[in-house]
C-alpha positions as CSV (number, residue, x, y, z in Angstrom):
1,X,18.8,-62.1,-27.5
2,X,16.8,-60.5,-24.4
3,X,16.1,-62.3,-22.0
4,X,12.5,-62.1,-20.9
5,X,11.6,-61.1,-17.3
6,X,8.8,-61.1,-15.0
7,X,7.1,-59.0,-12.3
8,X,5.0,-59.7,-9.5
9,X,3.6,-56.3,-7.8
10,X,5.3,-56.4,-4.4
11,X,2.6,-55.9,-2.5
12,X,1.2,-59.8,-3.2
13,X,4.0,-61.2,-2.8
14,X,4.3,-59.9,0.9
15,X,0.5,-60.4,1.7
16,X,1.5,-63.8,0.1
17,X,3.7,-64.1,2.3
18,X,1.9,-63.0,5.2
19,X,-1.2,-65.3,4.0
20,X,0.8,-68.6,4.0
21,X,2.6,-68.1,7.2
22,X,-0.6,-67.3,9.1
23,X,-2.1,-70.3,7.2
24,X,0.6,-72.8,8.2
25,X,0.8,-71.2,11.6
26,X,-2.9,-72.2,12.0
27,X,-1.9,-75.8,11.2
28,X,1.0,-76.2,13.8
29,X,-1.3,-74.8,16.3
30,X,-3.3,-78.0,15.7
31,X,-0.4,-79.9,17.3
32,X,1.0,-77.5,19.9
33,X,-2.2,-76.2,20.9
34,X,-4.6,-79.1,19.9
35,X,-8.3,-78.0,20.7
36,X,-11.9,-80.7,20.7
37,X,-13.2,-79.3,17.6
38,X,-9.8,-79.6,15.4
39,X,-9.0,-83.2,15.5
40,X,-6.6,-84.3,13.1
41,X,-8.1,-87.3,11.3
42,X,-5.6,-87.9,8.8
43,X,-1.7,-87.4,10.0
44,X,-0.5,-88.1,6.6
45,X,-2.9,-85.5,4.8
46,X,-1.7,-83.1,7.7
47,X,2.1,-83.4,7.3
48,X,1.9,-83.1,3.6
49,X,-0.6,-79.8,4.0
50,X,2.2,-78.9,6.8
51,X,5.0,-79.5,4.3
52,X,3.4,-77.8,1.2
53,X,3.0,-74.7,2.9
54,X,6.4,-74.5,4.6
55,X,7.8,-75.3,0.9
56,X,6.0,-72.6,-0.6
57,X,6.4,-70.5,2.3
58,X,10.6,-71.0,2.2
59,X,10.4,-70.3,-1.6
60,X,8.9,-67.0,-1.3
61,X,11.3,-65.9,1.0
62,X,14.1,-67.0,0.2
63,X,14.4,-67.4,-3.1
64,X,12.4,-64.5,-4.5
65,X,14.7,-61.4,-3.8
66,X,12.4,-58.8,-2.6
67,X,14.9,-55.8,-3.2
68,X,15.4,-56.6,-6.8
69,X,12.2,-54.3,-7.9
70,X,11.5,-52.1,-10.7
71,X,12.9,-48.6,-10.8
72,X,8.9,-47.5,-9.3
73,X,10.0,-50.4,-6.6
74,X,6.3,-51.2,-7.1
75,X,7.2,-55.0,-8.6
76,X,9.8,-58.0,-7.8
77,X,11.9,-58.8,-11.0
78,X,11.4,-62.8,-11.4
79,X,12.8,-65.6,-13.6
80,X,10.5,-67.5,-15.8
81,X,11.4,-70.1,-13.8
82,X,10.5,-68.9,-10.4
83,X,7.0,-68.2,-12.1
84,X,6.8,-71.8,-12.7
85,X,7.8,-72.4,-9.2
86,X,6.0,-70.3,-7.5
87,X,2.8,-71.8,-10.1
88,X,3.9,-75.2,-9.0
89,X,4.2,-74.7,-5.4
90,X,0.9,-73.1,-5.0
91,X,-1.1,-75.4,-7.0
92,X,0.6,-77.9,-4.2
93,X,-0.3,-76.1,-1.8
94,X,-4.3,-75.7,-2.7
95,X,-3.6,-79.5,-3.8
96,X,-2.5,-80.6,0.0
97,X,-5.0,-78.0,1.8
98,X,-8.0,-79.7,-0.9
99,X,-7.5,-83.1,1.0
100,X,-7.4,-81.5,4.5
101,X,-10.5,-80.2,3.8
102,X,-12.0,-83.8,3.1
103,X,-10.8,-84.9,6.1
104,X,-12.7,-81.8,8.0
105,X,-9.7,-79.1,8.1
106,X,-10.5,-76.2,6.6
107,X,-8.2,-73.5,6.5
108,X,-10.5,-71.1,4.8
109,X,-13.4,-71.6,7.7
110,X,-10.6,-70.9,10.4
């Protein structure tokens, strides 16, 4: 039996990539640069926003290869179960970033 694979075009992943970093960038900047308007009301919210995004971030570059593409090297070759991690880490991500915005954090404002 086959066993079934999965592409993502390589281009997302690296804006991904680039996306999440800048995101969690913005976020330690909070700390080592802390500015009047970006108070951090919530330090638990914050870490776990923090940590969601360096999880995610990790994941993508570690663990997806990025030179093991198809033969147009236009896609990265995944495991169903990357999929579901990548699927799981995100929703996480959005999850974590969903409660920083209660608490007046927006990433997508910034």
């Amino acid at each position: 039996m086959k066993k079934k694979t999965y592409a993502m075009r390589l281009d997302n992943l690296l804006n991904g990539i680039k996306t999440v970093g800048e995101d969690l960038d913005f976020l330690c900047s909070l700390v080592e640069d802390p500015a009047e308007e970006y108070k951090i009301p919530d330090a638990v919210e914050y870490s776990h926003a923090v940590v969601s995004l360096m999880d995610q971030l990790t994941y993508m570059t570690v663990e997806i290869d990025i030179h093991n593409l198809t033969d147009d090297g236009e896609f990265v070759i995944l495991t169903k179960k990357q999929v579901e991690k990548l699927s799981l880490l995100s929703d996480k991500a959005e999850e974590s970033l969903e409660s920083l915005r209660g608490c007046g954090i927006s990433i997508k404002n910034n």
